[in-house]
C-alpha positions in Angstrom: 17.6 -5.6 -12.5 16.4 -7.7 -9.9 13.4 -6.0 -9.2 12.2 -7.0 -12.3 9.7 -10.4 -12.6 9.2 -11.9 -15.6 6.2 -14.5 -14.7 6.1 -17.4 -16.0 3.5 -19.9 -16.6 2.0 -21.9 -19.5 -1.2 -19.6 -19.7 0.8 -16.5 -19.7 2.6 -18.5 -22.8 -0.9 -19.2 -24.7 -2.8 -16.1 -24.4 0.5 -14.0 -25.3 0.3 -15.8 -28.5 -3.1 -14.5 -28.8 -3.1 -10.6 -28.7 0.6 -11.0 -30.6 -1.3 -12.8 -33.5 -2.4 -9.7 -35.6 -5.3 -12.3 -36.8 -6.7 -12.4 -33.2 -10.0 -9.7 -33.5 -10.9 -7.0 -31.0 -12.8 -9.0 -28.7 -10.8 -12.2 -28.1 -7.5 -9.7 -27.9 -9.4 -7.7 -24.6 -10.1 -11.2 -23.1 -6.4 -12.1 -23.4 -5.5 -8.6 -22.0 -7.6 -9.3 -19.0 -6.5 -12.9 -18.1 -2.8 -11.7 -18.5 -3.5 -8.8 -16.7 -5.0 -11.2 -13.7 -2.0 -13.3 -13.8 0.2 -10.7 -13.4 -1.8 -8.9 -10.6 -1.5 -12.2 -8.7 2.2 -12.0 -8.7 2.5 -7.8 -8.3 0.7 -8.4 -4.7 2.3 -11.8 -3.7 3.6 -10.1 -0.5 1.5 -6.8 0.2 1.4 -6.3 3.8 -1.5 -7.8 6.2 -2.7 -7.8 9.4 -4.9 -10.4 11.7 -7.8 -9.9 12.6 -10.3 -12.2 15.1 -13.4 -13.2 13.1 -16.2 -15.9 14.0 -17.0 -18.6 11.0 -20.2 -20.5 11.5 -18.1 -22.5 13.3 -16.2 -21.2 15.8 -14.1 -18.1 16.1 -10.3 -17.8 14.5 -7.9 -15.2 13.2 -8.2 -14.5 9.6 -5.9 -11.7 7.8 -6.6 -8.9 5.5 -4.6 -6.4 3.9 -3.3 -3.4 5.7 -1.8 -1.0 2.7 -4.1 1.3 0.6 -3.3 0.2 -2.8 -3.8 2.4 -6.0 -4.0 1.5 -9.3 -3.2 4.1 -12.1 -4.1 3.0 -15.5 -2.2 5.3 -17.7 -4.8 6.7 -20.8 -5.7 4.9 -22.9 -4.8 1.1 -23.5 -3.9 1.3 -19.4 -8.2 1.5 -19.1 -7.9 -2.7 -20.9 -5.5 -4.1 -17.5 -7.9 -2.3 -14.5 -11.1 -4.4 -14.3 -8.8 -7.9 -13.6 -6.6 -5.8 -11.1 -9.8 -4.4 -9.4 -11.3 -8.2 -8.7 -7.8 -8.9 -6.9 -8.6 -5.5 -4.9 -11.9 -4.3 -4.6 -11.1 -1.5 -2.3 -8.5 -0.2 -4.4 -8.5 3.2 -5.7 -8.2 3.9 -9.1 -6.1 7.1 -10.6 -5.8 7.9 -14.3 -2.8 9.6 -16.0 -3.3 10.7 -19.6 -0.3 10.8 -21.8 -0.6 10.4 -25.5 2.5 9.9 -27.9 4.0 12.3 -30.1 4.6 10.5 -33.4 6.9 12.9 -34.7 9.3 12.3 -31.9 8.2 9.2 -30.0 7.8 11.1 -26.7 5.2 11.2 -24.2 3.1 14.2 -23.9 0.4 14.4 -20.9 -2.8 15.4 -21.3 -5.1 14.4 -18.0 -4.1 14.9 -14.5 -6.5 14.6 -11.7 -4.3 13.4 -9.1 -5.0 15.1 -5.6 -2.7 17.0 -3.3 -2.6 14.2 -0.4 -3.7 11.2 0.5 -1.7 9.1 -1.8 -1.5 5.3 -1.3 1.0 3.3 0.6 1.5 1.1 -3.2 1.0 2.3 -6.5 0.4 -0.4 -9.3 1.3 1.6 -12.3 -0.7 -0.5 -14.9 -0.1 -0.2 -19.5 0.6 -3.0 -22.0 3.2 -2.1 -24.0 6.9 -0.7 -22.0 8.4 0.9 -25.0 10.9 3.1 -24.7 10.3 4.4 -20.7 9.2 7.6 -21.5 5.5 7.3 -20.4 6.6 5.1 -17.1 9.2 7.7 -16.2 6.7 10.4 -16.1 3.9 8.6 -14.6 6.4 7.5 -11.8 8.2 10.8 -11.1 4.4 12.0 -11.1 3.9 9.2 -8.2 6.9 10.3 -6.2 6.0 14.1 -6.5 2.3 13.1 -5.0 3.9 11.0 -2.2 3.3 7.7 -3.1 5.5 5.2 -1.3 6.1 2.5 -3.4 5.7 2.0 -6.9 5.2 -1.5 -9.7 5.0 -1.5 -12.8 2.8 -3.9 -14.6 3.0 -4.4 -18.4 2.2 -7.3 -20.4 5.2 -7.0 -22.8 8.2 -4.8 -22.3 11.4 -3.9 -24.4 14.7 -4.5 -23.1 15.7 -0.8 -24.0 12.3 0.2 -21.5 13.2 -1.9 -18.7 17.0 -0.8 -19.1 15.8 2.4 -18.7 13.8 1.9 -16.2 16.0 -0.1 -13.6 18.5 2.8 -14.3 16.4 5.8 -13.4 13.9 4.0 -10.6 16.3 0.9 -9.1 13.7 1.0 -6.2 10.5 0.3 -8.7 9.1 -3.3 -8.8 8.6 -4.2 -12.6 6.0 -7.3 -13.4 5.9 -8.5 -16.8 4.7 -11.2 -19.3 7.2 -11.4 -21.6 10.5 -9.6 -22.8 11.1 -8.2 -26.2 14.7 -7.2 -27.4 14.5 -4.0 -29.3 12.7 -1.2 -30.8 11.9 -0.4 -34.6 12.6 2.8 -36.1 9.3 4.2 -34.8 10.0 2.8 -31.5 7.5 0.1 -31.3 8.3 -3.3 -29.4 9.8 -5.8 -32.1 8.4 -8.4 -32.2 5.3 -7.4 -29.6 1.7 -6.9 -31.0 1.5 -3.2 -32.2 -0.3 -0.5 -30.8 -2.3 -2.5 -27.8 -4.6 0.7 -27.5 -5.8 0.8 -31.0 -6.4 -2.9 -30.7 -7.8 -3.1 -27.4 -10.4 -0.4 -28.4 -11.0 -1.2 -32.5 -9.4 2.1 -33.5 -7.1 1.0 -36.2 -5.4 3.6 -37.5 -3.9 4.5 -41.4 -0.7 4.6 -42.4 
C-alpha cells in the first residue's frame, strides 16, 4: 500500500466538495475535474526522470533540464476524456492513448469496446487517467492491457477511489503508482463509491441517465 498517494492540499479539499455536491451543474463540475486533475498530475510526475542539457538565456549560457521518458496518458472512455486536457498542459509532448470499456450494469463488470493501441513503441510511463476507482475491474484491464503492449511503468490517477478498488489494486499490481484525491470506504449494492459523486461520466458530459 505504499505506492499509493493520497494528495493533500486545501484546494484538493474545496473543489472535491464541488463535483461531490449533486447541486454543482455540468459546467462548474468539469472545471473542478480539471483543477483536481492538475493537482494530481503535479504530484504523478514529481520525479520523472531528466536529463541536462546546455542552453544560452539572453544572458549567458547554463544547463537547464528537461525530461528524458516518453510519457503516455491513456484516458480510459468516457469520463477518462474530463482528466486529459490538465495532464496534457503538464506534458505537451505526451502521447495520448484511449481504452474504451463501458460497464455492464447487470453485473458491474467492465466490458471493452475500443482498442487502438499499437504493436510497439509503447512509452517508458503510462498515466492511466479515470475519476471514479470503483471496484478495480476497469484499472485491472486497462493495466494488464499496458503490460501486454510493453509499457514500463504504470500510475494510476483518479480523483476519488474506494478502499475495496485500491485493495484490489495494490494486491494484483504491488508495482503500480496510485495518485488520488480522496478515499472512500465502500461500495453500494450497485457498486458505486459511497459516499463519492455518482457516475462522474454522466455528469461530466450532461447525460443523466433514468432510473
Amino acid at each position: 500500500m505504499s505506492l499509493v498517494h493520497r494528495v493533500e492540499h486545501p484546494l484538493i479539499d474545496h473543489h472535491l466538495c464541488r463535483i461531490r455536491d449533486a447541486a454543482t451543474p455540468p459546467s462548474e463540475f468539469r472545471a473542478a475535474v480539471n483543477r483536481l486533475s492538475m493537482i494530481l498530475g503535479v504530484s504523478a510526475t514529481v520525479d520523472l526522470a531528466t536529463r541536462p542539457r546546455k542552453i544560452t538565456t539572453p544572458i549567458c549560457e547554463t544547463t537547464g533540464y528537461e525530461l528524458s521518458v516518453h510519457v503516455g496518458i491513456v484516458p480510459i472512455l468516457r469520463a477518462g476524456l474530463g482528466m486529459v486536457d490538465p495532464i496534457l498542459e503538464l506534458l505537451p509532448d505526451a502521447s495520448v492513448w484511449h481504452l474504451g470499456l463501458y460497464r455492464n450494469e447487470e453485473t458491474a463488470e467492465p466490458v471493452g469496446y475500443y482498442d487502438k493501441l499499437p504493436h510497439e513503441n509503447a512509452p517508458n510511463i503510462a498515466m492511466v487517467v479515470d475519476p471514479m476507482l470503483a471496484t478495480g475491474g476497469s484499472i485491472d484491464l486497462v493495466i494488464r492491457r499496458l503490460q501486454r503492449w510493453g509499457v514500463d511503468e504504470i500510475r494510476v490517477l483518479s480523483l476519488i477511489a474506494s478502499q475495496p478498488g485500491i485493495d484490489r489494486v495494490g494486491r494484483d499490481f504491488p508495482d503500480v503508482k496510485l495518485f488520488v484525491a480522496a478515499i472512500d470506504p465502500e461500495l453500494n449494492e450497485r457498486s458505486f463509491i459511497v459516499p463519492g459523486l455518482g457516475d462522474a461520466g454522466d455528469r461530466i458530459f450532461d447525460t443523466p441517465q433514468n432510473g
